[in-house]
C-alpha positions as CSV (number, residue, x, y, z in Angstrom):
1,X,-40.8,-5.4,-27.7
2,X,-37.7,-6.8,-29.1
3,X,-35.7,-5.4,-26.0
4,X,-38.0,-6.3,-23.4
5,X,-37.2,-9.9,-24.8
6,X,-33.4,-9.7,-24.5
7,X,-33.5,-8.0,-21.1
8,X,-36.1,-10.8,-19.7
9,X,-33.4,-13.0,-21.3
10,X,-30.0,-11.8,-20.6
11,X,-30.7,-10.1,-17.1
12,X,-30.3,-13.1,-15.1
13,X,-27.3,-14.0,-17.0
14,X,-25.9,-10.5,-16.8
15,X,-26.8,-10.7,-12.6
16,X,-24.8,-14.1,-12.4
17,X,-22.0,-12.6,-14.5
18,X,-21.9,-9.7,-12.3
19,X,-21.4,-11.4,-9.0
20,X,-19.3,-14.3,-10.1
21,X,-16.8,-12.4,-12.5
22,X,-16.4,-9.0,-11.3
23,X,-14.9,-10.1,-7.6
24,X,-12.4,-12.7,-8.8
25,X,-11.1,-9.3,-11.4
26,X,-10.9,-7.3,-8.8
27,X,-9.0,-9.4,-6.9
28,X,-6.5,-10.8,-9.6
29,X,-6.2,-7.0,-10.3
30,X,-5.6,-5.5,-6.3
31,X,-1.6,-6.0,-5.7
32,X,-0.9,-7.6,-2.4
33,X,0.8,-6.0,0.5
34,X,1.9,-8.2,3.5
35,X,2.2,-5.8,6.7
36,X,4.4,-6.8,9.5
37,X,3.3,-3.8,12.2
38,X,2.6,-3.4,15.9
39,X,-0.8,-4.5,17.3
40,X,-1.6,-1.2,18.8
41,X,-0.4,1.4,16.7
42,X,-3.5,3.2,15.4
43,X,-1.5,4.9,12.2
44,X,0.0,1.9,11.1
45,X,-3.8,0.4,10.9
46,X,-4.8,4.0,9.3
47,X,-2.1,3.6,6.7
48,X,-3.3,0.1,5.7
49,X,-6.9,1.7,5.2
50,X,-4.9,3.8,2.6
51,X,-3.9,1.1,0.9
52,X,-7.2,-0.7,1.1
53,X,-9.3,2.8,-0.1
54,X,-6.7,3.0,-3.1
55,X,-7.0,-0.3,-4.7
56,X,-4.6,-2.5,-2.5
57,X,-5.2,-5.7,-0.6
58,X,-4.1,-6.1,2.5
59,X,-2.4,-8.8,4.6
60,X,-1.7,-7.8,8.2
61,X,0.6,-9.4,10.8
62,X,0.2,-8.0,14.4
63,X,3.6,-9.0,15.5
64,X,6.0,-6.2,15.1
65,X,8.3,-5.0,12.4
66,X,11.8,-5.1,13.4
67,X,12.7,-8.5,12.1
68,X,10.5,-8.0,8.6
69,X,12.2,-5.0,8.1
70,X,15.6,-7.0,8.8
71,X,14.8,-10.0,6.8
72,X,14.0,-7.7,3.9
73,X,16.9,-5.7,3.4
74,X,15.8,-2.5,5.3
75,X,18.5,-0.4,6.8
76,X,17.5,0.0,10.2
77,X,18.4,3.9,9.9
78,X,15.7,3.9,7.8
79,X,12.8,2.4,10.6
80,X,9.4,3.5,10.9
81,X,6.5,1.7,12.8
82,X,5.5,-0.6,10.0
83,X,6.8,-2.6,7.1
84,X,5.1,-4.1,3.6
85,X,6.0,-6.3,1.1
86,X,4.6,-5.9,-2.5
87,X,5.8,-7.1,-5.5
88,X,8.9,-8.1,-4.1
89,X,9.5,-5.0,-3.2
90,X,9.8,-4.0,0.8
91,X,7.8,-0.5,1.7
92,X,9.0,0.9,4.9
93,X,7.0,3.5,6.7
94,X,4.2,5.8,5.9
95,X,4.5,5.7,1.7
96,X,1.3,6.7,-0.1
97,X,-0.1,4.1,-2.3
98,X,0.7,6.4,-5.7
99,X,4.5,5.6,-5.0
100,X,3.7,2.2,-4.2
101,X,1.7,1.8,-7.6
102,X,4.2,3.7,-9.5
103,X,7.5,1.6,-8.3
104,X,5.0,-1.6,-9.0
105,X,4.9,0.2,-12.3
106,X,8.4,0.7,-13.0
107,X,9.9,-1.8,-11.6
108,X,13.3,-0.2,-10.8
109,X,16.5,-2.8,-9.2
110,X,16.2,-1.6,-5.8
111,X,14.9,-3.2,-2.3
112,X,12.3,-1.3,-2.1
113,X,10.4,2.3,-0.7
114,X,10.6,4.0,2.8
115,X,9.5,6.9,5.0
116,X,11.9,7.2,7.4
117,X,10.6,8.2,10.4
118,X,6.6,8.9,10.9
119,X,6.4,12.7,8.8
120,X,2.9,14.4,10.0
121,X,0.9,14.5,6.7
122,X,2.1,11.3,5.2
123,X,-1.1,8.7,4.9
124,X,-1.3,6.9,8.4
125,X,-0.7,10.2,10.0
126,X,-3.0,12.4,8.2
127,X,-6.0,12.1,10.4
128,X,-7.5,14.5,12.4
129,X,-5.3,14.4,15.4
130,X,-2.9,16.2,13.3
131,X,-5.2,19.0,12.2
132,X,-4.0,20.5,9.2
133,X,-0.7,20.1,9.7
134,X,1.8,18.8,6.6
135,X,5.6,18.2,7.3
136,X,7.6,18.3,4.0
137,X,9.0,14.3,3.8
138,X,11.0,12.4,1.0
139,X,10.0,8.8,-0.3
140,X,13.8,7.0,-0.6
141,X,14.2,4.8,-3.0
142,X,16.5,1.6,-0.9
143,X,19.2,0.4,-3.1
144,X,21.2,-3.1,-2.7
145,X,23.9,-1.3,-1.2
146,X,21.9,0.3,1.5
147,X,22.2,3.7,-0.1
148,X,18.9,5.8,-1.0
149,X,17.9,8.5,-3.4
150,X,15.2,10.9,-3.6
151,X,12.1,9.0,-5.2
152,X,9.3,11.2,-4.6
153,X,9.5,14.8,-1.9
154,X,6.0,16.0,-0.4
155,X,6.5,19.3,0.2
């Protein structure tokens, strides 16, 4: 009887608690990613459903890349179709989300990730247009200099 008490008691409470507190967590908790990308480029919109199914929020500006990728620090050797910002951190290309989580996480002095290139099996261009296909790519770490180094290879 006891119980049946507490839960007539603290449901309500516990309901209110639920809604009010559990989306303002999750979204102090989802880093932000600002996307500079073009407005018809279906795997640039499939990698920001990536980042939004693994915990990411998402900011998107239908405008191009080009200049983002300039004002950040991107080599332009290193272009894709899309570029982020996160962290302070530019993301160039098709990088999963686990690389962006982990360089969040680590926090190393460098401009930022990219994917040179759009590598068949990377997310964004993983759907099934491409089958089963997987191309072996590298995620390059972007130093101040402009130099890179091997951060993470899909094979």
């Amino acid at each position: 009887m006891q119980r049946r008490n507490f839960m007539k008691r603290a449901g309500p409470l516990l309901a209110l608690a639920s809604t009010a507190g559990l989306p303002l967590a999750a979204m102090a908790a989802a880093p932000m990613v600002e996307i500079w990308k073009d407005p018809n480029c279906g795997c640039c919109q499939d990698w920001v459903k990536h980042l939004d199914r693994n915990g990411f929020a998402t900011k998107v500006h239908d405008d191009g890349n080009t200049a983002a990728r300039t004002r950040l620090g991107i080599p332009a050797k290193l272009g894709s179709c899309h570029t982020g910002l996160v962290g302070g951190y530019a993301i160039e290309g098709h990088v999963p989300a686990r690389e962006v989580r982990r360089l969040l996480k680590e926090k190393p002095k460098a401009v930022g990730l990219a994917v040179p290139g759009m590598p068949v099996g990377s997310p964004g261009m993983d759907g099934p247009d491409y089958g089963d296909r997987r191309d072996p790519y590298d995620v390059l770490l972007v130093l101040a200099d402009g130099s890179t180094r091997v951060y993470q290879s899909y094979r």
